[in-house]
Backbone as ProteinMPNN parsed JSONL, in Angstrom:
{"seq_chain_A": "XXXXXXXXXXXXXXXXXXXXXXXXXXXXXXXXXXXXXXXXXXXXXXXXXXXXXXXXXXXXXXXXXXXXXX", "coords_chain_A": {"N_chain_A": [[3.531, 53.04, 186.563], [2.111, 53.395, 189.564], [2.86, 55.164, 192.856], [2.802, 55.417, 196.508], [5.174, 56.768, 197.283], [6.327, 59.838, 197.543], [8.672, 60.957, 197.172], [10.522, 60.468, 194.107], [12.856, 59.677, 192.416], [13.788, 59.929, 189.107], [16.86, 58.802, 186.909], [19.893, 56.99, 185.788], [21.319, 54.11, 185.732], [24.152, 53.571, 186.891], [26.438, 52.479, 188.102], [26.26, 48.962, 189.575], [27.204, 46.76, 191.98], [27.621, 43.592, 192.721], [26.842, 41.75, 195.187], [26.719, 38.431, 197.107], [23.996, 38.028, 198.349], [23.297, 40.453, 198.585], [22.836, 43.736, 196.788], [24.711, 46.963, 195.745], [23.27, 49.718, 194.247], [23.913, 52.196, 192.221], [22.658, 55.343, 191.164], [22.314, 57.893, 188.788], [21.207, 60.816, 189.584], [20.798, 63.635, 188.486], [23.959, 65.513, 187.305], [26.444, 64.05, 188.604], [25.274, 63.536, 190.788], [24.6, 61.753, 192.717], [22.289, 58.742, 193.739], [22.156, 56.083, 196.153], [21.426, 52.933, 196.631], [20.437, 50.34, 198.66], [19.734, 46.881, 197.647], [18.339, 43.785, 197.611], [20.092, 40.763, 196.071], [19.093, 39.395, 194.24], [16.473, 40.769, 193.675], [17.675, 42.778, 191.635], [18.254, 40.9, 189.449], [15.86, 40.324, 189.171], [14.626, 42.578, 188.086], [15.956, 43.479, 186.065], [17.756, 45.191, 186.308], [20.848, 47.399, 185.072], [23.511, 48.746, 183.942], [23.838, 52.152, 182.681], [20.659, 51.695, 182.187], [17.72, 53.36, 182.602], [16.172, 54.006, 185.647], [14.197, 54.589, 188.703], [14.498, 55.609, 192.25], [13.578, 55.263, 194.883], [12.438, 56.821, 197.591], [10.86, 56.561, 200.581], [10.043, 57.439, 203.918], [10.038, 57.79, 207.474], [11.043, 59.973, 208.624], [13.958, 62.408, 208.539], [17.394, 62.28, 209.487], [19.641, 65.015, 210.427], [22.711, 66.598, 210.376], [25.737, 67.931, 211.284], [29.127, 69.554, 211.005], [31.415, 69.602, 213.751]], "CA_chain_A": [[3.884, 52.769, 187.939], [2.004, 54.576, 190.865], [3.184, 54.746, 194.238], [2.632, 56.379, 197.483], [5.814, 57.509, 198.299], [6.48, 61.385, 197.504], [10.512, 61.144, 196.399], [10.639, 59.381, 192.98], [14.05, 60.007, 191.634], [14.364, 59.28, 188.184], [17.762, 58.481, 187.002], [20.165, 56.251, 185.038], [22.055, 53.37, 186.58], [25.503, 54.318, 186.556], [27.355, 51.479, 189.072], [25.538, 47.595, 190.197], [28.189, 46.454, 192.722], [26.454, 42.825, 193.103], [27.293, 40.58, 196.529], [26.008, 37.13, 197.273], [23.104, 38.327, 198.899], [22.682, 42.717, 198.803], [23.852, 44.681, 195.865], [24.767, 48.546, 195.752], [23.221, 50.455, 192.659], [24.255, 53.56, 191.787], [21.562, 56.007, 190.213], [22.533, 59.378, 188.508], [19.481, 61.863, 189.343], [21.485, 64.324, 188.158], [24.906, 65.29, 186.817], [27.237, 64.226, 189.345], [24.376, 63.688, 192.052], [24.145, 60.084, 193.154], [21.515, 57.883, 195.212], [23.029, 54.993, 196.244], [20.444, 51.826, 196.948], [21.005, 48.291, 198.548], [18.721, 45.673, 197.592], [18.573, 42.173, 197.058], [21.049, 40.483, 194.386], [17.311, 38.937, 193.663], [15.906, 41.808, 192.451], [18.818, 42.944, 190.637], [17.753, 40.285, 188.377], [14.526, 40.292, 188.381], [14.018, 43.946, 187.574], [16.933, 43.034, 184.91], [18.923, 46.061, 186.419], [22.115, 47.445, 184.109], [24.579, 50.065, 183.976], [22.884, 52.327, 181.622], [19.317, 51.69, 182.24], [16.984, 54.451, 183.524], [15.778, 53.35, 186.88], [13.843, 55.046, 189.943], [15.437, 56.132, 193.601], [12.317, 55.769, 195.425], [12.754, 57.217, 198.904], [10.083, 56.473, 201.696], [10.999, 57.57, 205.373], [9.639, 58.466, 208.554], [12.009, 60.477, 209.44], [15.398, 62.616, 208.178], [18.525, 62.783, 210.297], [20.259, 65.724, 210.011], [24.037, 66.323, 210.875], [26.996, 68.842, 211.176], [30.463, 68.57, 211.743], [31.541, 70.038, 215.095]], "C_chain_A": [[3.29, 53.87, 188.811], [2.614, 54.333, 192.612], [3.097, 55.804, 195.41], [3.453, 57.528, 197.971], [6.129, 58.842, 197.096], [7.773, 61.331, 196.41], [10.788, 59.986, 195.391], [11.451, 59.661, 192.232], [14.424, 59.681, 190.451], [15.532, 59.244, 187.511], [18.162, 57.37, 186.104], [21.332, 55.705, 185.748], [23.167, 53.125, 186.17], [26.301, 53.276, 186.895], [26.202, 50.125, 189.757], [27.504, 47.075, 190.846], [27.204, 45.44, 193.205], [26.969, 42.056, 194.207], [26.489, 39.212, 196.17], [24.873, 37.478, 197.534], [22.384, 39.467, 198.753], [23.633, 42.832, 197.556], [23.621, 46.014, 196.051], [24.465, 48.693, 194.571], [22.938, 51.928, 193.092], [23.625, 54.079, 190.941], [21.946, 57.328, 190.123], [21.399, 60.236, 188.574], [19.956, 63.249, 188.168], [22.953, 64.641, 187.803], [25.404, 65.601, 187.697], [26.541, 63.56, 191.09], [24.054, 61.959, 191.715], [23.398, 59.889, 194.11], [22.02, 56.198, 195.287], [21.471, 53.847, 197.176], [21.251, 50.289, 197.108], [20.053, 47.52, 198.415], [19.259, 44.807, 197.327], [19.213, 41.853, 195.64], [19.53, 39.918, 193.674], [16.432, 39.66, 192.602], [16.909, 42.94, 192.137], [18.739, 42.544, 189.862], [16.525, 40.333, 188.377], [13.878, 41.736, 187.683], [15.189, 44.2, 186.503], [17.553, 44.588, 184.955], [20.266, 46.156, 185.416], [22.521, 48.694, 184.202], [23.802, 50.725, 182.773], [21.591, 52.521, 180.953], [19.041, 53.118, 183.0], [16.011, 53.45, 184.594], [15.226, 54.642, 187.896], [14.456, 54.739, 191.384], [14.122, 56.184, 194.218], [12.469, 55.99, 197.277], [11.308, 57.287, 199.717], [10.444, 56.578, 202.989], [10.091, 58.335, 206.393], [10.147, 59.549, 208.705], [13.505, 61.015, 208.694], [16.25, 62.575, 209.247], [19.105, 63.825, 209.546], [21.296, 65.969, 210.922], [24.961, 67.157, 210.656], [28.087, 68.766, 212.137], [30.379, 69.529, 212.929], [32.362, 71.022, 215.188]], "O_chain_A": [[3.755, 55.009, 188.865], [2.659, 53.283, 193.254], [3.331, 56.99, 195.176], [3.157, 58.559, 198.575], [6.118, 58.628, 195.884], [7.789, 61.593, 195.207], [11.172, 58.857, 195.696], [11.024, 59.989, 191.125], [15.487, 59.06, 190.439], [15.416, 60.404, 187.115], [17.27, 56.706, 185.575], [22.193, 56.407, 186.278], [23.329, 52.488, 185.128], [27.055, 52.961, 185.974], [25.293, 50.543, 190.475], [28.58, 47.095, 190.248], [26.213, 45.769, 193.857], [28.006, 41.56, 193.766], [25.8, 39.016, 195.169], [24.266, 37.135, 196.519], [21.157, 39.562, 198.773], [24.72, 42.299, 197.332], [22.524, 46.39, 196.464], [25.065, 48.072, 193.693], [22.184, 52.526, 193.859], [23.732, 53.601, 189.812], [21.977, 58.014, 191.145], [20.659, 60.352, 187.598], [19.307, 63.593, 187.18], [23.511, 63.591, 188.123], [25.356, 66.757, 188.116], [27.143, 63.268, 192.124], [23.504, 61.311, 190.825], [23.49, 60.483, 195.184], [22.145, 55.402, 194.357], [20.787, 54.195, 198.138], [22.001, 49.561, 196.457], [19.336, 47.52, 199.415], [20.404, 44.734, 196.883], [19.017, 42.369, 194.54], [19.152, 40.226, 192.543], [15.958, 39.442, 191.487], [16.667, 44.067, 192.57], [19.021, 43.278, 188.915], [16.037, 40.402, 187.249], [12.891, 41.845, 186.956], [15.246, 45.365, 186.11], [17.821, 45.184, 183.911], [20.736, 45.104, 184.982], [21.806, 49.634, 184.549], [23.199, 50.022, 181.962], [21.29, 53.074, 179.895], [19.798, 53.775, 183.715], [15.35, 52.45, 184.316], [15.874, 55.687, 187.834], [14.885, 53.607, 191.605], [13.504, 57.237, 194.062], [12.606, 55.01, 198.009], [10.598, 58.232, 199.371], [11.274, 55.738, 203.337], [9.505, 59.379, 206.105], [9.279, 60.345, 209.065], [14.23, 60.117, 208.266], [15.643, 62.957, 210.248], [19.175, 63.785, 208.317], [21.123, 65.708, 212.112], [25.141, 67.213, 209.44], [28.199, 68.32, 213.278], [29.364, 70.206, 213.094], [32.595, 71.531, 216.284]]}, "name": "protein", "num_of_chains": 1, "seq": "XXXXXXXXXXXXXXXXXXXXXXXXXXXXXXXXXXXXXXXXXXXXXXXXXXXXXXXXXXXXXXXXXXXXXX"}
């Protein structure tokens, strides 16, 4: 797999929370350290996603926000 973007998190898929439409998956990069992804229930199956699997966090972004409390 090559790809352009920079942040390629590799990881093991910890939590699939699937909807009708969007699912949440939960990727361990690290111990304790989650990236949390919504995609399509679509490709949820087609990339035959599972609790357990090692999976990529691939982060592409214009732009960070950054934020502190007040």
């Amino acid at each position: 797999m090559k790809l352009s973007a920079r942040n390629q998190l590799k990881g093991i898929i910890r939590e699939i929370k699937e909807g009708e439409i969007n699912s949440e998956v939960n990727i361990e990069i690290a111990p304790g350290v989650w990236v949390c992804a919504q995609i399509s229930t679509a490709s949820v199956h087609r990339l035959e996603l599972a609790v357990g699997k090692e999976a990529y966090a691939v982060i592409k972004t214009d732009s960070v926000m950054v934020g502190v409390d007040d």
